[in-house]
Chimera marker file (.cmm) of the C-alpha trace (Angstrom):
<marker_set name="trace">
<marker id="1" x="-23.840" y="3.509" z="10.114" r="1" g="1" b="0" radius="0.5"/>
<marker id="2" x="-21.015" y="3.038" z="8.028" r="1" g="1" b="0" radius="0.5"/>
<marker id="3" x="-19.398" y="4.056" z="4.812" r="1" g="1" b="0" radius="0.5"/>
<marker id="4" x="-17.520" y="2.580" z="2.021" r="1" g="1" b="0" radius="0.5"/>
<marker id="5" x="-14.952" y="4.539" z="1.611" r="1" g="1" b="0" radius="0.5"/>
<marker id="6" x="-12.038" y="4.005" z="-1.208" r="1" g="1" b="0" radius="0.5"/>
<marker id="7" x="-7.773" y="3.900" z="-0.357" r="1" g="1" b="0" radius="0.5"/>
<marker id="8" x="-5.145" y="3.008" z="-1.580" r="1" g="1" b="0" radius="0.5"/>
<marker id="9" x="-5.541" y="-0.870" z="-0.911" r="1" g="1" b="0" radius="0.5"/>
<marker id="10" x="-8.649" y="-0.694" z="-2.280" r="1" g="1" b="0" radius="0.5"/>
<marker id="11" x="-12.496" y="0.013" z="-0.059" r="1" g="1" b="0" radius="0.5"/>
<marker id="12" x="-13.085" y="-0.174" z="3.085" r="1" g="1" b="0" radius="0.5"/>
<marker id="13" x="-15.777" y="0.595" z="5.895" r="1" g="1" b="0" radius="0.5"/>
<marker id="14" x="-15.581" y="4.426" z="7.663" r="1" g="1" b="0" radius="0.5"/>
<marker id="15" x="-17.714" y="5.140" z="10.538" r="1" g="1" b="0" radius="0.5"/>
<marker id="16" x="-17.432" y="8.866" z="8.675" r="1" g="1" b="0" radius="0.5"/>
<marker id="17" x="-18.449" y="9.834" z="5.233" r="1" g="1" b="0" radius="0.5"/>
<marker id="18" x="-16.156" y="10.979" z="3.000" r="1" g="1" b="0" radius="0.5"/>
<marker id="19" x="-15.284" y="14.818" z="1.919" r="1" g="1" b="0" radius="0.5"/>
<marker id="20" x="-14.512" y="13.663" z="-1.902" r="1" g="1" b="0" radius="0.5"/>
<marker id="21" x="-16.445" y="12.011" z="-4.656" r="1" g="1" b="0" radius="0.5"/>
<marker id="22" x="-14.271" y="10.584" z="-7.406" r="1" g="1" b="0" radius="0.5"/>
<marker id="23" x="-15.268" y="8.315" z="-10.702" r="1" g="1" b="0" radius="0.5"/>
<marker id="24" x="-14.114" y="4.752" z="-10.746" r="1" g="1" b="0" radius="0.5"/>
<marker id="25" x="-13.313" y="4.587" z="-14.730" r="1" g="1" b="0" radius="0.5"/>
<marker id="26" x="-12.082" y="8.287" z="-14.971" r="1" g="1" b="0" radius="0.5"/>
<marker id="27" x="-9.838" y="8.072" z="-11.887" r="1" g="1" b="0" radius="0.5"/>
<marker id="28" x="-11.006" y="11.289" z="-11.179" r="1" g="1" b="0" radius="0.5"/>
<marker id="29" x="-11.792" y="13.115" z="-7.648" r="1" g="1" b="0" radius="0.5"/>
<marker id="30" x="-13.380" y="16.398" z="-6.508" r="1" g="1" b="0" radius="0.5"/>
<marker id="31" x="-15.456" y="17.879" z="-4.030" r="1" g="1" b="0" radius="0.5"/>
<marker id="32" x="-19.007" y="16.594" z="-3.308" r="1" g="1" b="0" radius="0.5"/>
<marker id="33" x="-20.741" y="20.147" z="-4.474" r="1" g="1" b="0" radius="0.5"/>
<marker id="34" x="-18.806" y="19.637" z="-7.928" r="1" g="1" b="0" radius="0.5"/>
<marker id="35" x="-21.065" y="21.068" z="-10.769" r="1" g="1" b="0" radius="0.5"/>
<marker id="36" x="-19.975" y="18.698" z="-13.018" r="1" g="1" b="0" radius="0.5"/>
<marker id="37" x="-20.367" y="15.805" z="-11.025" r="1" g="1" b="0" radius="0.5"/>
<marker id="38" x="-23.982" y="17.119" z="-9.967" r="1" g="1" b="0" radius="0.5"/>
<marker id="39" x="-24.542" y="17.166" z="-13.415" r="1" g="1" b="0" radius="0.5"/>
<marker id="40" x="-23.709" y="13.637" z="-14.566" r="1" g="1" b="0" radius="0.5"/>
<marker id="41" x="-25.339" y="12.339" z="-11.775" r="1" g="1" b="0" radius="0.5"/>
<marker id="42" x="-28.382" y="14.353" z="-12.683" r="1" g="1" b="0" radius="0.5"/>
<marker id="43" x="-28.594" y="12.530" z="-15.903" r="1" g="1" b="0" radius="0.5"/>
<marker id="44" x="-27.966" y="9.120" z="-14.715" r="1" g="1" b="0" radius="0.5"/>
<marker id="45" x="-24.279" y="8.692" z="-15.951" r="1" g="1" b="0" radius="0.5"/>
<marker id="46" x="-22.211" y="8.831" z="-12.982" r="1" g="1" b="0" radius="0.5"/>
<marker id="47" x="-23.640" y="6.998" z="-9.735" r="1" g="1" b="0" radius="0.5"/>
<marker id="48" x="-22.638" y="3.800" z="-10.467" r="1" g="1" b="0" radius="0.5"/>
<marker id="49" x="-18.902" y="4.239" z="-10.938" r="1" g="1" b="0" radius="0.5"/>
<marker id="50" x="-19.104" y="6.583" z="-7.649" r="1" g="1" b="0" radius="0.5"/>
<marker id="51" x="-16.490" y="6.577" z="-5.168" r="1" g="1" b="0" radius="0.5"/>
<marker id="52" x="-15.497" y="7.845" z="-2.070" r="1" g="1" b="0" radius="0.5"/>
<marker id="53" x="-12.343" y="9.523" z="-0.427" r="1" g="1" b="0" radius="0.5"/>
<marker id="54" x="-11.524" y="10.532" z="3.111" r="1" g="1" b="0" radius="0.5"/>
<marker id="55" x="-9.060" y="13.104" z="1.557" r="1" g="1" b="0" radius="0.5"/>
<marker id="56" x="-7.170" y="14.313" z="-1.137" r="1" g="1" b="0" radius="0.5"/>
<marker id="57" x="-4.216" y="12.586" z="0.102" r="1" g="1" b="0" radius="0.5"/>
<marker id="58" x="-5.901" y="9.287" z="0.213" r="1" g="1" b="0" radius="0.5"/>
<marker id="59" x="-7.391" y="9.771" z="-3.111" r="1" g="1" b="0" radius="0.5"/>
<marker id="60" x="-3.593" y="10.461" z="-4.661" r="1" g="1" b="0" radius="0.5"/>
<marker id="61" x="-3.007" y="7.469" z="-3.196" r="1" g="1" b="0" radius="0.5"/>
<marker id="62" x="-5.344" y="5.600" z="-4.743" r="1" g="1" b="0" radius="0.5"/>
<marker id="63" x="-4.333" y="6.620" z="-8.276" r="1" g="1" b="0" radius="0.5"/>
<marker id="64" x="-6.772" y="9.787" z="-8.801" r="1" g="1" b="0" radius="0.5"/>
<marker id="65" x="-6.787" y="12.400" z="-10.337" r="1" g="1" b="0" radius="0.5"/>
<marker id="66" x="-8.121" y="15.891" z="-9.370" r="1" g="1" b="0" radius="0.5"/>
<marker id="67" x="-10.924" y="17.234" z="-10.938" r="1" g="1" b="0" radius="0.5"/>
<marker id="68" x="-10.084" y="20.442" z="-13.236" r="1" g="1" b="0" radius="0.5"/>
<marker id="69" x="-12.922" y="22.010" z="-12.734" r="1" g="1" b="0" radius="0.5"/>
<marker id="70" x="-13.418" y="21.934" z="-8.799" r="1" g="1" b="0" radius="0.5"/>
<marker id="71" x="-10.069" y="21.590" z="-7.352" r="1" g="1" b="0" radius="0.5"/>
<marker id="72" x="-8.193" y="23.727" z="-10.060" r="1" g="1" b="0" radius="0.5"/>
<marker id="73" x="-5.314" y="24.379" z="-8.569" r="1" g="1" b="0" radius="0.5"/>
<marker id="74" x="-4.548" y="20.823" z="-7.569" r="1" g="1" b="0" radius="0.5"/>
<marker id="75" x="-5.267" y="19.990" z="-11.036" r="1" g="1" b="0" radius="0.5"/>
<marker id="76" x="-2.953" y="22.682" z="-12.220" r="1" g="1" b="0" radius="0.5"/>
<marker id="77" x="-0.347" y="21.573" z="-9.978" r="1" g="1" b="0" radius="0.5"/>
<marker id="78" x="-0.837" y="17.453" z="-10.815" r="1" g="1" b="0" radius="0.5"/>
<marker id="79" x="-1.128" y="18.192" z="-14.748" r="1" g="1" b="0" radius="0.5"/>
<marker id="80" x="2.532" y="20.716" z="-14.070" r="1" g="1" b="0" radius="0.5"/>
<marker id="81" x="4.329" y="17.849" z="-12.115" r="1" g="1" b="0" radius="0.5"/>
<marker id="82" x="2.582" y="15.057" z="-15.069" r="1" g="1" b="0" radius="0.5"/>
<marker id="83" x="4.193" y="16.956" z="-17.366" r="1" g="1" b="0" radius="0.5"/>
<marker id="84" x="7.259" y="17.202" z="-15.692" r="1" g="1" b="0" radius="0.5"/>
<marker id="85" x="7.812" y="13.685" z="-15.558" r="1" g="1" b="0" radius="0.5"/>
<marker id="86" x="6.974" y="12.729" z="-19.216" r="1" g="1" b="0" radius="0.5"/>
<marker id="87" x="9.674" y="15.287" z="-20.305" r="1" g="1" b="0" radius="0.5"/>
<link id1="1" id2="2" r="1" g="1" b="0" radius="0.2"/>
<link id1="2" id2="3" r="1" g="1" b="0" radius="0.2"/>
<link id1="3" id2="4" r="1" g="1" b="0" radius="0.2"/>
<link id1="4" id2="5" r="1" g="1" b="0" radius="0.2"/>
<link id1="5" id2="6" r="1" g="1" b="0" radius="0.2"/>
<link id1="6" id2="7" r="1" g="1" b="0" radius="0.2"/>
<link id1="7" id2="8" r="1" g="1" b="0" radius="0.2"/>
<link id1="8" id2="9" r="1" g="1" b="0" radius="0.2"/>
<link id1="9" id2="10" r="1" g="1" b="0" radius="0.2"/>
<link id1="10" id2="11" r="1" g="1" b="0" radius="0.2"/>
<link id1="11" id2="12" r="1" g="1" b="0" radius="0.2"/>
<link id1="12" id2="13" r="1" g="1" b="0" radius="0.2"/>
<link id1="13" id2="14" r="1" g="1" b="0" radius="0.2"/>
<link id1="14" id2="15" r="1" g="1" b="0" radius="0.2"/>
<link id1="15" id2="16" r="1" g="1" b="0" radius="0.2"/>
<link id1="16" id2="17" r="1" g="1" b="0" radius="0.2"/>
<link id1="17" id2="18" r="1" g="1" b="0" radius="0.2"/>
<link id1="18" id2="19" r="1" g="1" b="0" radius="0.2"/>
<link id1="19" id2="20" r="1" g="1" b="0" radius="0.2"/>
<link id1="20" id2="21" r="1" g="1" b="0" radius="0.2"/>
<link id1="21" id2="22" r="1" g="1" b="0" radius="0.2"/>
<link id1="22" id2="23" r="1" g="1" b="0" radius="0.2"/>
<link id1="23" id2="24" r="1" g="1" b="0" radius="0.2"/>
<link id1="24" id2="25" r="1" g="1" b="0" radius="0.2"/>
<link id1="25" id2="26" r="1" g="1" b="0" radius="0.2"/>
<link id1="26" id2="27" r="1" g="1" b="0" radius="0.2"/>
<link id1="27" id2="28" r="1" g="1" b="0" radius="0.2"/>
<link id1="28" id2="29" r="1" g="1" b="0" radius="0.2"/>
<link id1="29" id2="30" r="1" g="1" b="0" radius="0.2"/>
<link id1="30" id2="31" r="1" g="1" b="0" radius="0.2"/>
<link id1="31" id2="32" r="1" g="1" b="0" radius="0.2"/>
<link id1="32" id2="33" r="1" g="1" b="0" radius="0.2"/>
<link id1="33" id2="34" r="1" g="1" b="0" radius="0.2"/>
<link id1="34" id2="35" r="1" g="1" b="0" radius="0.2"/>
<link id1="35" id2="36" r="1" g="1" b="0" radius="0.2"/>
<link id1="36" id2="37" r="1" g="1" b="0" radius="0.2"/>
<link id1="37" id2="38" r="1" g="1" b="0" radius="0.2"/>
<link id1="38" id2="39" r="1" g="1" b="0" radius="0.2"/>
<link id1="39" id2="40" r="1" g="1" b="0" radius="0.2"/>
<link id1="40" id2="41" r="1" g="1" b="0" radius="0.2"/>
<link id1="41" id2="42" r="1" g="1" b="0" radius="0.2"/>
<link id1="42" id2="43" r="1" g="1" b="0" radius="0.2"/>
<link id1="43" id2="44" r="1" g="1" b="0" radius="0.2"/>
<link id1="44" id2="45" r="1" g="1" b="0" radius="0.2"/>
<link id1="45" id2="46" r="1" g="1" b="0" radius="0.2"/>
<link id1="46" id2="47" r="1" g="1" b="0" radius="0.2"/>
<link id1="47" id2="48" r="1" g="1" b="0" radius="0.2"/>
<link id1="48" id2="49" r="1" g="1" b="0" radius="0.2"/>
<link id1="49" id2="50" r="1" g="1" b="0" radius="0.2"/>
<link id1="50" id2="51" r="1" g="1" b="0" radius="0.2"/>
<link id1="51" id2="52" r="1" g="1" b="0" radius="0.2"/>
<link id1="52" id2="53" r="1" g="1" b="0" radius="0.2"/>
<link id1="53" id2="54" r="1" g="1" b="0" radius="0.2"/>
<link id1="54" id2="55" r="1" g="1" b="0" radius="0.2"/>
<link id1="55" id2="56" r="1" g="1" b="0" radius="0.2"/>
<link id1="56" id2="57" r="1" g="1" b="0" radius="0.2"/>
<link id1="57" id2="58" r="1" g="1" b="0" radius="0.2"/>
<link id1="58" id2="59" r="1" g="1" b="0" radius="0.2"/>
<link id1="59" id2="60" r="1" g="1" b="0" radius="0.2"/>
<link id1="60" id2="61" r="1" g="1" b="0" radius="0.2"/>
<link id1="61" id2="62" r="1" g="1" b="0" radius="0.2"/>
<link id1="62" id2="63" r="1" g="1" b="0" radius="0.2"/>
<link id1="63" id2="64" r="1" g="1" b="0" radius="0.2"/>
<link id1="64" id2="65" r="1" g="1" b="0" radius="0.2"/>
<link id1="65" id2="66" r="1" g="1" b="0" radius="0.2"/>
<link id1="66" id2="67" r="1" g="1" b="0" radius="0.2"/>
<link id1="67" id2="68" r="1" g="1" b="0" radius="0.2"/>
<link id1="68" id2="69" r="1" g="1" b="0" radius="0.2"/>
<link id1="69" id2="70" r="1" g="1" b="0" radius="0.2"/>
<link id1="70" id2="71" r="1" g="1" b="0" radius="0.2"/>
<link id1="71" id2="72" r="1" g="1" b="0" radius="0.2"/>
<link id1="72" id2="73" r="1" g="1" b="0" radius="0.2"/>
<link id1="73" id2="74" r="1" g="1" b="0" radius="0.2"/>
<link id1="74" id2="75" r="1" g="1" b="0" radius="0.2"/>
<link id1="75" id2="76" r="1" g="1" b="0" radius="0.2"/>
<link id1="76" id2="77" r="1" g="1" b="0" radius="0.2"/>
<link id1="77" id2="78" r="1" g="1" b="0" radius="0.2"/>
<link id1="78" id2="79" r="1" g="1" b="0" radius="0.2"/>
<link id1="79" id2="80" r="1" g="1" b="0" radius="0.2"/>
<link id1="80" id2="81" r="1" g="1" b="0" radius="0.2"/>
<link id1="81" id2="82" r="1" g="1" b="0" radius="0.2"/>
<link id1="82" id2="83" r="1" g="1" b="0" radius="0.2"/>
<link id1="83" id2="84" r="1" g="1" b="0" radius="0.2"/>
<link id1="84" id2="85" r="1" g="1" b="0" radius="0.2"/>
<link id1="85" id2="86" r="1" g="1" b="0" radius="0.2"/>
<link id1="86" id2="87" r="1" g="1" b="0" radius="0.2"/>
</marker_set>
């Protein structure tokens, strides 16, 4: 079996699933178990702009974000260094 997995060139096929769910139009990652994510899906507003991430690194990579509410400290730390820059 494979899975379609999302880098920074753009998908490709993984003979392992990925450990991160992300949001194609948010540009947004987290963890699989995220209760927000669980929730959109729930209601039918998230699956099909799904993606998928080996890593945190390879999400980065891609152009993501992480999610606040999940990963908080990586979201503190990417929203400190955003901020950085801008200033």
């Amino acid at each position: 079996m494979t899975h379609r997995l999302l880098g920074a060139d753009g998908p490709y096929d993984s003979p392992t699933p990925g450990t991160l769910g992300g949001h194609r139009r948010l540009r947004i990652y987290g963890r699989l178990d995220c209760p927000s994510a669980l929730r959109r899906l729930a209601r039918g507003q998230y699956a099909r702009h799904r993606v998928f991430f080996a890593d945190e690194a390879t999400a980065r990579a891609a152009g993501y974000r992480p999610c606040a509410r999940c990963l908080p400290e990586a979201y503190r730390v990417w929203a400190g260094n955003r901020h950085r820059s801008v200033t």
